[in-house]
LOSE-671258 format. One record per residue (C-alpha): chain; z, x, y; residue in one letter; residue number from 1. Coordinates in steps of 0.1 Angstrom, whole numbers, always signed. Each point is the difference from the previous one (the first is absolute). Layout:
N
ATOM   loro       Z       X       Y   marlo   drenke
ATOM      A       Z       X       Y       a      NUM
...
***
This chain:
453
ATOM   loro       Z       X       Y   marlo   drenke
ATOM      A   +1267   +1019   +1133       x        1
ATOM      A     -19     +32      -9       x        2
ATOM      A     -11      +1     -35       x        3
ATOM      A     +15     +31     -24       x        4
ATOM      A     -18     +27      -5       x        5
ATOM      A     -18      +9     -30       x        6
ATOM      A      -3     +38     -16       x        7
ATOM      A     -37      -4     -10       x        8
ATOM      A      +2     +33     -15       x        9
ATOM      A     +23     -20     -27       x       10
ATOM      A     -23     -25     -11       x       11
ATOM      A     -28     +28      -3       x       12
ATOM      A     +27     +17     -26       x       13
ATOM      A      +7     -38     -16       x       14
ATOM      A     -38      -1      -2       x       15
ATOM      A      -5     +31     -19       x       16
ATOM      A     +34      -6     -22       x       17
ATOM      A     -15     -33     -10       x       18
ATOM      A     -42     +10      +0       x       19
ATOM      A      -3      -9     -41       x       20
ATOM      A     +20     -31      +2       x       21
ATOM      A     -16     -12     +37       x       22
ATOM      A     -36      +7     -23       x       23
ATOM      A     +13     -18     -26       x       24
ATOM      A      +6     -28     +18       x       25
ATOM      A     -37      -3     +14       x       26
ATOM      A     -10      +8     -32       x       27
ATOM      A     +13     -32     -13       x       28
ATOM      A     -14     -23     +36       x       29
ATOM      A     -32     +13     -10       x       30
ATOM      A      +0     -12     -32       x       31
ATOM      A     +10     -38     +13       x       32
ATOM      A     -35     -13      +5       x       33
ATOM      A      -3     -23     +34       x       34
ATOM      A     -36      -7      +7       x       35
ATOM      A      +2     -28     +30       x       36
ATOM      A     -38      -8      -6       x       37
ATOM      A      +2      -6     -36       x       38
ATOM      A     +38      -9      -5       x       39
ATOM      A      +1     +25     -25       x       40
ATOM      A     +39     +13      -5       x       41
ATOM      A     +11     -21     +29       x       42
ATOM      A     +29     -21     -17       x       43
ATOM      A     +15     +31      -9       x       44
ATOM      A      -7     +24     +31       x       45
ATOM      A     +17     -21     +24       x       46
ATOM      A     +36      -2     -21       x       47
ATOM      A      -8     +30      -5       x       48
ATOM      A      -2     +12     +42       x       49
ATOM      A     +31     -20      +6       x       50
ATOM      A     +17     +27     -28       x       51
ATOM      A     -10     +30     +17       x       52
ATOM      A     +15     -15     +35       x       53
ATOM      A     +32      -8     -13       x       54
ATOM      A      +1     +36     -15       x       55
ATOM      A      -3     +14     +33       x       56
ATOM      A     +31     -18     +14       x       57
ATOM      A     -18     -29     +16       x       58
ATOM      A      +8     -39      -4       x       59
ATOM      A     -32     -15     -13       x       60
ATOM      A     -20     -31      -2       x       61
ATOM      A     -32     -15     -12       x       62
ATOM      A     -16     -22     +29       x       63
ATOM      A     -29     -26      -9       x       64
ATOM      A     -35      +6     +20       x       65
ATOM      A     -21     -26     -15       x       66
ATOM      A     -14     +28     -22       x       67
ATOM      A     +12     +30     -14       x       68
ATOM      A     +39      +5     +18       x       69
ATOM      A     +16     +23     +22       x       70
ATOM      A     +26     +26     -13       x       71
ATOM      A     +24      +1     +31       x       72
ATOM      A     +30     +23      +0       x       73
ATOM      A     +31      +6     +26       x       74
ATOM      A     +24     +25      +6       x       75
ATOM      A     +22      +3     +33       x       76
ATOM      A      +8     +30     +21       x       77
ATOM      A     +23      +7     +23       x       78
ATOM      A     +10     -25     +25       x       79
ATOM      A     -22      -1     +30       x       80
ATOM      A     -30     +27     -19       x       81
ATOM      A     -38      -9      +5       x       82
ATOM      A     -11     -29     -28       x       83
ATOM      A     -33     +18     -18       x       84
ATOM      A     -22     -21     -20       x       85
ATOM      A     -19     +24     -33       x       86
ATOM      A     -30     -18      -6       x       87
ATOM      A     -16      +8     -36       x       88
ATOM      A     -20     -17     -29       x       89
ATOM      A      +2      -5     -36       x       90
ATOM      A     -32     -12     -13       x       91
ATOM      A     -29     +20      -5       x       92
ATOM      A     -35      -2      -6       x       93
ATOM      A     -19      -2     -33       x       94
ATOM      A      -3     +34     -22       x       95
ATOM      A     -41      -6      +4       x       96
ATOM      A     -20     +23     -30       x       97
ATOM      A     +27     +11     -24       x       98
ATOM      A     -26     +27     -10       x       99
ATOM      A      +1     +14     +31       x      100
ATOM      A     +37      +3      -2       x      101
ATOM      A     +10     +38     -17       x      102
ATOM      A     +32     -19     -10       x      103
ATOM      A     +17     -37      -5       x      104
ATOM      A      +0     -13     +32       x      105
ATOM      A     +30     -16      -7       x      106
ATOM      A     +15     +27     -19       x      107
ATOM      A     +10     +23     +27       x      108
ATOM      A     -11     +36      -8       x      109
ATOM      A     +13     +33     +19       x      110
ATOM      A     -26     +34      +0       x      111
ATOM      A      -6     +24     +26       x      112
ATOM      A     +36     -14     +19       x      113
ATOM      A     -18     -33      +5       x      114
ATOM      A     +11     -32     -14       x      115
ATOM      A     -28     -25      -8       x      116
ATOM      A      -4     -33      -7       x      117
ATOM      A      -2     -33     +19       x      118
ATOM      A     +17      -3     +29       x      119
ATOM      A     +14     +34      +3       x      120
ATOM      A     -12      +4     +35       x      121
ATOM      A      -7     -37     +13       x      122
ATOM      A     +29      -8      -1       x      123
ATOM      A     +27      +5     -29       x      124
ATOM      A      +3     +36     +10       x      125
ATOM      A      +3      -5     +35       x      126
ATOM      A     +24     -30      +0       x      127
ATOM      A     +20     +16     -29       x      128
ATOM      A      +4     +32     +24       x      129
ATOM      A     +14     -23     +24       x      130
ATOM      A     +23     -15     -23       x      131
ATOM      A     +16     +33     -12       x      132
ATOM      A      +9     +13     +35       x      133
ATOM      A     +20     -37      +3       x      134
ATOM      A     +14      +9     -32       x      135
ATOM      A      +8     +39      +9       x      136
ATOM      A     +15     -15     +34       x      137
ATOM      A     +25     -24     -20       x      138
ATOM      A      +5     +28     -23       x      139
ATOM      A      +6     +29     +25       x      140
ATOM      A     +12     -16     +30       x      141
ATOM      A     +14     -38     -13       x      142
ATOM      A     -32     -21     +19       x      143
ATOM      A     -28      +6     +18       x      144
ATOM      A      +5     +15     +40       x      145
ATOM      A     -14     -41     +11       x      146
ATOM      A      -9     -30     -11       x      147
ATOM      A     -27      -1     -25       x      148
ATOM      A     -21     -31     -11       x      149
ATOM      A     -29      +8     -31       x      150
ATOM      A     -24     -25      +2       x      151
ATOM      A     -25      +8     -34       x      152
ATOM      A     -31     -21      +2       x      153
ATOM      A     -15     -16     -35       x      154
ATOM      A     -37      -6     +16       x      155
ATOM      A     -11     +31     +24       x      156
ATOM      A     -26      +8     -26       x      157
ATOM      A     -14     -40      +4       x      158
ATOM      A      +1      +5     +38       x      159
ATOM      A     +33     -11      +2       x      160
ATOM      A      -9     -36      +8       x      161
ATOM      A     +39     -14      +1       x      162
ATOM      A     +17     +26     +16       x      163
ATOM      A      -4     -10     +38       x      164
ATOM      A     +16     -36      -6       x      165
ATOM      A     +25     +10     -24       x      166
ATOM      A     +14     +31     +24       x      167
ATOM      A      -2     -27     +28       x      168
ATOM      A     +20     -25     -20       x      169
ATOM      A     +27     +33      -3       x      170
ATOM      A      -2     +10     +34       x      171
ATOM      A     +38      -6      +5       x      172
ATOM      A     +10     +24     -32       x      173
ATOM      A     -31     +26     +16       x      174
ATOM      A     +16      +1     +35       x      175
ATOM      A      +0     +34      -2       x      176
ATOM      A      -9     +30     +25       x      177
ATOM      A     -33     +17     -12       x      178
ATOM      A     -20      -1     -36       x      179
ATOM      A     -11     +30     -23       x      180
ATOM      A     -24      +4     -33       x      181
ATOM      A     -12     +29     -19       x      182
ATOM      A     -36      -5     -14       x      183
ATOM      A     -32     +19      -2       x      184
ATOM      A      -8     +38      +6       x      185
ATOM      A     +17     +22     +23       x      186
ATOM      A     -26     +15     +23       x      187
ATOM      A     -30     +21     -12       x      188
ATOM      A     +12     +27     +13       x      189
ATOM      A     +32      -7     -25       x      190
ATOM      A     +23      +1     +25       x      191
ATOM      A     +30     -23      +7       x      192
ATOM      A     -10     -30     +16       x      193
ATOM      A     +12     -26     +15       x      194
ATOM      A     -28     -35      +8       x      195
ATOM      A      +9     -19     +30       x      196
ATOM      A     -23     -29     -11       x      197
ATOM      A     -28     -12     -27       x      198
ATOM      A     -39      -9      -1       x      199
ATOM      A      -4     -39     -10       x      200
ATOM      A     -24      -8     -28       x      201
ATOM      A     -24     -35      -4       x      202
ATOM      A     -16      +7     -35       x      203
ATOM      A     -30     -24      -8       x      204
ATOM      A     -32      -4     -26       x      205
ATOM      A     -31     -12      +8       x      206
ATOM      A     -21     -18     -24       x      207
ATOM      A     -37      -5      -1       x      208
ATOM      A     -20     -21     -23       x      209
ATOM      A     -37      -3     -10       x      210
ATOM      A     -12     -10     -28       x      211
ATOM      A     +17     -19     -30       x      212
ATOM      A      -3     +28     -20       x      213
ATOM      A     -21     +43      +1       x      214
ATOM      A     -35      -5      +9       x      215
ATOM      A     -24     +23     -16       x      216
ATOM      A     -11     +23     +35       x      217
ATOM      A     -35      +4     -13       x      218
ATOM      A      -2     -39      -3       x      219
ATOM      A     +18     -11     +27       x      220
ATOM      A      +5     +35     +27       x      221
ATOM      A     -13     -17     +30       x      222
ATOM      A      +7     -36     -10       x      223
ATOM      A     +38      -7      -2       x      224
ATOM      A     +24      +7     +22       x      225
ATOM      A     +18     +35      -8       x      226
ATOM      A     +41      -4      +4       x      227
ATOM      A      +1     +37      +2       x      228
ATOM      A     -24      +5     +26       x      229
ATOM      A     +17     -28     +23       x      230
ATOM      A     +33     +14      -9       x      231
ATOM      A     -12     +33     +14       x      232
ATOM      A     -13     -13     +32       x      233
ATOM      A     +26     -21      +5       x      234
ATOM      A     +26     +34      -1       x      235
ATOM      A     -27     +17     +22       x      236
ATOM      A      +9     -24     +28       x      237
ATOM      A     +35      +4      +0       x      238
ATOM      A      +8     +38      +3       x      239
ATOM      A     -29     +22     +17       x      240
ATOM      A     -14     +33     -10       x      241
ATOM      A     +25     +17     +25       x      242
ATOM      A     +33     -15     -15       x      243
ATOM      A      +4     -27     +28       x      244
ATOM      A     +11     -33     -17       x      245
ATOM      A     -27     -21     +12       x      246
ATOM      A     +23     -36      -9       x      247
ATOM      A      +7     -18     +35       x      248
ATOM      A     +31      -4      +8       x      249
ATOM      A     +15     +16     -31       x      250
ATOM      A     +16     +23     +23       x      251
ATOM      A     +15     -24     +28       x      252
ATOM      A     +35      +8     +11       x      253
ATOM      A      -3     +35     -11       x      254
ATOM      A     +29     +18     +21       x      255
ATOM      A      -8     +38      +6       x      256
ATOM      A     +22     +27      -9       x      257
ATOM      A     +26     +12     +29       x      258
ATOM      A      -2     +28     +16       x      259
ATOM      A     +32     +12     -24       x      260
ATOM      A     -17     -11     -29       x      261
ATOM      A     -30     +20      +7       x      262
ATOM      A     +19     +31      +3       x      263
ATOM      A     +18      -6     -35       x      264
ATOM      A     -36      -7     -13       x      265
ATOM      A     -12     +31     +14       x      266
ATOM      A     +28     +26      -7       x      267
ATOM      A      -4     -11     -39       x      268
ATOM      A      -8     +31     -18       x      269
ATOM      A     -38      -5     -21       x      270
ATOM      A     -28     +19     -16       x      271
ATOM      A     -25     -25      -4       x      272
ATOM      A     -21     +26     -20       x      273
ATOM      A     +29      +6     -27       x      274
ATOM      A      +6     -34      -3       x      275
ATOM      A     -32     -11      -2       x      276
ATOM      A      -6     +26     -28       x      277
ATOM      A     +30     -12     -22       x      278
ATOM      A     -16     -33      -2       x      279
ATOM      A     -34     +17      -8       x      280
ATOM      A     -16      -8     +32       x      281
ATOM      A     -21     +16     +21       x      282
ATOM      A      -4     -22     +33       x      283
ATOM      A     +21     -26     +16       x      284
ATOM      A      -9     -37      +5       x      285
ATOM      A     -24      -2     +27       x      286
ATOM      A      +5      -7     +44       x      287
ATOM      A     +26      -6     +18       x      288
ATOM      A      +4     +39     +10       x      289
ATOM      A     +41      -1      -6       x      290
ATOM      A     +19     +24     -22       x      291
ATOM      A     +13     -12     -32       x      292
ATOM      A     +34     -13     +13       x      293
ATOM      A     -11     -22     +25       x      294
ATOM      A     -29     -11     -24       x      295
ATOM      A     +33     -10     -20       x      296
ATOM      A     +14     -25     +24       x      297
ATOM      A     -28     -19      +8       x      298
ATOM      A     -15     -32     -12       x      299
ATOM      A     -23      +8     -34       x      300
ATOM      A     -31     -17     -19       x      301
ATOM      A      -2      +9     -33       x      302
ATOM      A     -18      -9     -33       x      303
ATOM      A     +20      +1     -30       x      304
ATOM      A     -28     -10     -26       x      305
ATOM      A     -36     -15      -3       x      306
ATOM      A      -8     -11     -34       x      307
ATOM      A     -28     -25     -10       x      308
ATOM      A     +25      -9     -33       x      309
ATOM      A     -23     +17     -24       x      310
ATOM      A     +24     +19     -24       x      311
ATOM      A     -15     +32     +16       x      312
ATOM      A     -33      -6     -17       x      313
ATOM      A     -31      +5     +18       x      314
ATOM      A     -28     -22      -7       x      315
ATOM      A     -27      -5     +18       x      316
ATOM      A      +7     -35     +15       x      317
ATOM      A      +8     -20     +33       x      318
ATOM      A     +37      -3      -5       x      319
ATOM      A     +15     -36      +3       x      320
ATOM      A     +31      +8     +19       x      321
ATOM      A     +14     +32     +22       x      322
ATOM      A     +33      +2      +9       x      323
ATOM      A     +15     +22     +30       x      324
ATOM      A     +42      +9      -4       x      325
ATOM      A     +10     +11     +33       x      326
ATOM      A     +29      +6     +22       x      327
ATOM      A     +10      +6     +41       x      328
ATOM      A     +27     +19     +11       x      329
ATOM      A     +16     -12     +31       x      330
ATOM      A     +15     +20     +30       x      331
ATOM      A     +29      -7     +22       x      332
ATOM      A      -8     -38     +18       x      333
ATOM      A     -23     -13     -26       x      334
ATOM      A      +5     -31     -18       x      335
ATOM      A     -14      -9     -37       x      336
ATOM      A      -8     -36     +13       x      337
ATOM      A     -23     +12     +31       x      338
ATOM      A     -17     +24     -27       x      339
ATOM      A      -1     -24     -30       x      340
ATOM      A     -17     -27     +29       x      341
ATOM      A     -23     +33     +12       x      342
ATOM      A     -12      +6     -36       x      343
ATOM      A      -6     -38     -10       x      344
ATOM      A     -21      -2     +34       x      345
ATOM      A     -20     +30      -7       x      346
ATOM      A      -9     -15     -37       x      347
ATOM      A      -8     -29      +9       x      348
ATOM      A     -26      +9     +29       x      349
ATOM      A     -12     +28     -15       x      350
ATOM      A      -3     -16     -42       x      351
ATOM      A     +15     -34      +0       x      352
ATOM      A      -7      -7     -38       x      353
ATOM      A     +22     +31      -9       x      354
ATOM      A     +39      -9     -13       x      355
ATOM      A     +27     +16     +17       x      356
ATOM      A     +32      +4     -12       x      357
ATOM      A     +32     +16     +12       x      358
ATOM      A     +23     +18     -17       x      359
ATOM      A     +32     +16      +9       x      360
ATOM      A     +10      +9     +38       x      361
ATOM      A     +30     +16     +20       x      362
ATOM      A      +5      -1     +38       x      363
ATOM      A      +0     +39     +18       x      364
ATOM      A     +33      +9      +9       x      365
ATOM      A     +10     +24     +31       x      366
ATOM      A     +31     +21      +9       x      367
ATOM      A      -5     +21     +32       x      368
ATOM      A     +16     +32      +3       x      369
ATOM      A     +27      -8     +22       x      370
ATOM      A     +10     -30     -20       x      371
ATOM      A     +38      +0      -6       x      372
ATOM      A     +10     +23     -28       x      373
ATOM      A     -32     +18      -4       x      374
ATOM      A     +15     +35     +15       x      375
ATOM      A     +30      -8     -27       x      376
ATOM      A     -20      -7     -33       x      377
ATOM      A     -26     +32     +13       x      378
ATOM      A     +37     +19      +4       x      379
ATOM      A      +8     -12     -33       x      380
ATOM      A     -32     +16     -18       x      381
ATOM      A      -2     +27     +19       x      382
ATOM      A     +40      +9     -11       x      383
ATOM      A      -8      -8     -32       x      384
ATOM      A     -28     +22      -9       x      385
ATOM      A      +9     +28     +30       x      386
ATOM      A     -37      -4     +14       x      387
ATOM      A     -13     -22     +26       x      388
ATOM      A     -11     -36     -15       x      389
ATOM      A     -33     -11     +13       x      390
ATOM      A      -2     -36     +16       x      391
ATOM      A     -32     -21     -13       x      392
ATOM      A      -9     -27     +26       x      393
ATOM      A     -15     -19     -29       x      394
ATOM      A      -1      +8     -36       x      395
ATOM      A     -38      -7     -15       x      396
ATOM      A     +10     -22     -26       x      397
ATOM      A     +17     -39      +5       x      398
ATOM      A     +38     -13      -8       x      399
ATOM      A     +10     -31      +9       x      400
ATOM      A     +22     +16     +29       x      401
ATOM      A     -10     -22     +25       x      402
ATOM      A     +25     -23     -17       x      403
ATOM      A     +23     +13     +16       x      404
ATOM      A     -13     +19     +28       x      405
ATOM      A     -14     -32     +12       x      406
ATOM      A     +24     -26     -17       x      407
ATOM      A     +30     +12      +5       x      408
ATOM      A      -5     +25     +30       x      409
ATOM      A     +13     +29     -20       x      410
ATOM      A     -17     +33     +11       x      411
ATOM      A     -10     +16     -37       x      412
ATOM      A      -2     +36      -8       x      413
ATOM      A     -18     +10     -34       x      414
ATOM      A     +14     +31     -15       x      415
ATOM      A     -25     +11     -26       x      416
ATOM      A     +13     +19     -33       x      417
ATOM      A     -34      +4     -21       x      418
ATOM      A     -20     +23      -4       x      419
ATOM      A     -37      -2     +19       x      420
ATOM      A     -22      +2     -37       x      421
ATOM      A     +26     -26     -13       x      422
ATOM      A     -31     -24     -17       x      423
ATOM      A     +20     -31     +13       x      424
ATOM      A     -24     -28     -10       x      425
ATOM      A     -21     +23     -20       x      426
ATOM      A      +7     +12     -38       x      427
ATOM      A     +25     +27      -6       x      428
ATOM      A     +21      -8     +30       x      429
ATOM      A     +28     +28      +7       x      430
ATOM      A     +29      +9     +16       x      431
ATOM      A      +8     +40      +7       x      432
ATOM      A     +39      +0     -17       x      433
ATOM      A      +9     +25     +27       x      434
ATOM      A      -9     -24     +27       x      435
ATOM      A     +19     -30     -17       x      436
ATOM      A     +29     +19      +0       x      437
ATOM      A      -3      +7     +37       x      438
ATOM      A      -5     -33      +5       x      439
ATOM      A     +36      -7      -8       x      440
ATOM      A     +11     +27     +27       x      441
ATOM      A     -21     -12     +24       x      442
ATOM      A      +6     -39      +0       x      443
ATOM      A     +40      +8      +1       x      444
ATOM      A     -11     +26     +34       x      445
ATOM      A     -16     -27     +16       x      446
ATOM      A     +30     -27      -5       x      447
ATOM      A     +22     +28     +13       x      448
ATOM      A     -24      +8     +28       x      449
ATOM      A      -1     -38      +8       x      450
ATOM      A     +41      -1      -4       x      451
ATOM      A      +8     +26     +21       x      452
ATOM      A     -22     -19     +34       x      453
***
């Protein structure tokens, strides 16, 4: 049975007739703290997620994970219409230095048509977006154009370390045709975008100890062990002067890009020079020879932070301890355990006396291009914004996607609604107001798109 159709011009009219209220009502999510790391606000965000589901017209329930729960809301569409999982998240991560903050973080604040706070971008904004275009369909057209199943994750900002078992446990209720989310940036080039998969992410620290306690360098330089300098050579082995990562076997099962892929990647509009300038750069990372896109989908090395713990004061000692914060983005085929064993091999040939411990980690997750209902959701964007949506073979950040891209063989879609200098993560996190209420019109186009198959 075909699905009805849905006048998308409409909800871009319910949009604008409810902006203040719709602004309002992310207004208040922001101010509902829900730090999964710290537990911070927690109690009160997930009742509090379940309220704003059964606003927008969808039955609701709280499922247990083992750790923070799953939000999971239903609505039905017409007999016989696609089944579309909406994949979100609640929590989000610490506020970090309130000085840097120019407002509460948890107050939300609007100047300059941007609305910031905590969460505004990643992922309250995004998933609230979502939400309203349910809500506008009920309101507009009496239910969504197909089935619709909102699955708002508690822990993505942990690493979301229950998800996989708990969706698997649910696989009956999540027997569904194909899976969307809305997180992180639209493309630099600030064009609609739609990501047809996500990087993975192993995040560890490495430790090294001298000394009980600073040394005086003029007393002991050339005596005792220096954790810095070990730390330093130790890095030196495992990435080399011309970018290549330089851990064995970090990279096994690495699947390259398809030929369709490539040609996504490579009719992605850039300007590595202006984008390098807005970040107040002026070089890119070194080797490899690509162009920034397909730099973007490939596996990554990075140091977060070296520190030798000493409260930023420099004296002239042989430190006791360094310690190295690092993570790995992962590309399509890699898995965390074949890099986690990679790294731990590494260490312990190269400095076995250094600690090593893991932090969080999220499989890669891969949609081709001819996956079912990737021509629909692109139609969907496309329609809703009247310019052609980009497809993203793999968005640089990690989601825990592969939950269901690999759990429950849904082929996943993102559908970004931020803006690309939205500070996710960072202090003074944003979200553009004009985009949020696009949002709205462009998550209802994309169920209609996907509706009318």
């Amino acid at each position: 049975m075909k699905s009805m159709g849905v006048d998308v011009d409409s909800v871009r009219e319910y949009a604008r007739r409810h902006r203040l209220r719709h602004e309002q009502e992310l207004a208040d999510w922001i101010a509902v703290p829900s730090v999964s790391a710290t537990g911070e606000g927690m109690e009160r965000a997930t009742p509090y997620a379940r309220e704003l589901l059964e606003r927008s017209g969808l039955s609701s329930r709280v499922v247990e994970t083992g750790g923070w729960p799953l939000v999971v809301g239903h609505a039905a569409g017409p007999v016989g219409s696609p089944h579309v999982v909406i994949y979100g998240h609640y929590d989000v991560q610490p506020a970090g230095p309130l000085e840097e903050w120019h407002s509460p973080p948890f107050e939300a604040s609007v100047r300059a048509g941007r609305m910031y706070g905590r969460g505004t971008g990643d992922n309250k904004g995004q998933h609230l977006a979502q939400l309203l275009a349910l809500r506008a369909l009920r309101d507009i057209h009496g239910g969504p154009p197909c089935s619709v199943t909102v699955v708002l994750d508690g822990e993505e900002e942990i690493g979301s370390p229950h998800l996989t078992g708990t969706l698997a446990a649910m696989r009956e209720d999540l027997a569904a045709d194909l899976a969307v989310w809305s997180d992180g940036p639209v493309h630099d080039s600030y064009e609609p975008t739609v990501a047809l998969g996500v990087r993975g992410v192993v995040a560890f620290e490495i430790t090294v100890r001298g000394a009980k306690s600073p040394l005086h360098s003029g007393n002991w330089g050339n005596v005792a062990p220096n954790p810095a300098w070990e730390l330093i050579w130790l890095l030196s082995t495992m990435r080399g002067p011309d970018g290549q990562v330089t851990i064995d076997g970090h990279d096994a099962g690495v699947t390259p890009l398809t030929d369709a892929e490539l040609d996504a990647v490579r009719a992605l509009p850039i300007d590595p020079a202006a984008m390098l300038a807005e970040a107040g750069l002026d070089r890119m990372d070194t080797g490899r020879g690509r162009d920034v896109n397909e730099r973007l989908a490939l596996p990554t090395f990075s140091i977060n932070s070296l520190t030798c713990m000493d409260n930023d004061e420099h004296r002239t000692v042989v430190p006791s301890v360094a310690v190295a914060r690092c993570d790995m983005r992962l590309a399509g085929g890699q898995r965390t355990e074949t890099v986690i064993d990679a790294v731990r091999a590494h260490i312990g040939k190269h400095l076995p006396h250094a600690e090593l411990r893991f932090g969080a980690t999220m499989e890669a997750s891969r949609t081709l291009p001819d996956a079912p209902y990737a021509d629909l959701v692109l139609r969907g964007v496309t329609e809703a914004h009247g310019k052609q949506a980009l497809a993203v073979p793999a968005m640089g950040g990690s989601l825990p996607i592969a939950a269901l891209t690999d759990g429950l063989a849904l082929p996943c879609y993102g559908i970004a609604l931020a803006n690309v200098d939205e500070r996710n993560h960072a202090p003074n996190e944003n979200l553009e107001l004009h985009r949020f209420h696009q949002g709205i019109v462009t998550a209802a186009s994309v169920l209609s798109s996907i509706g009318r198959r």
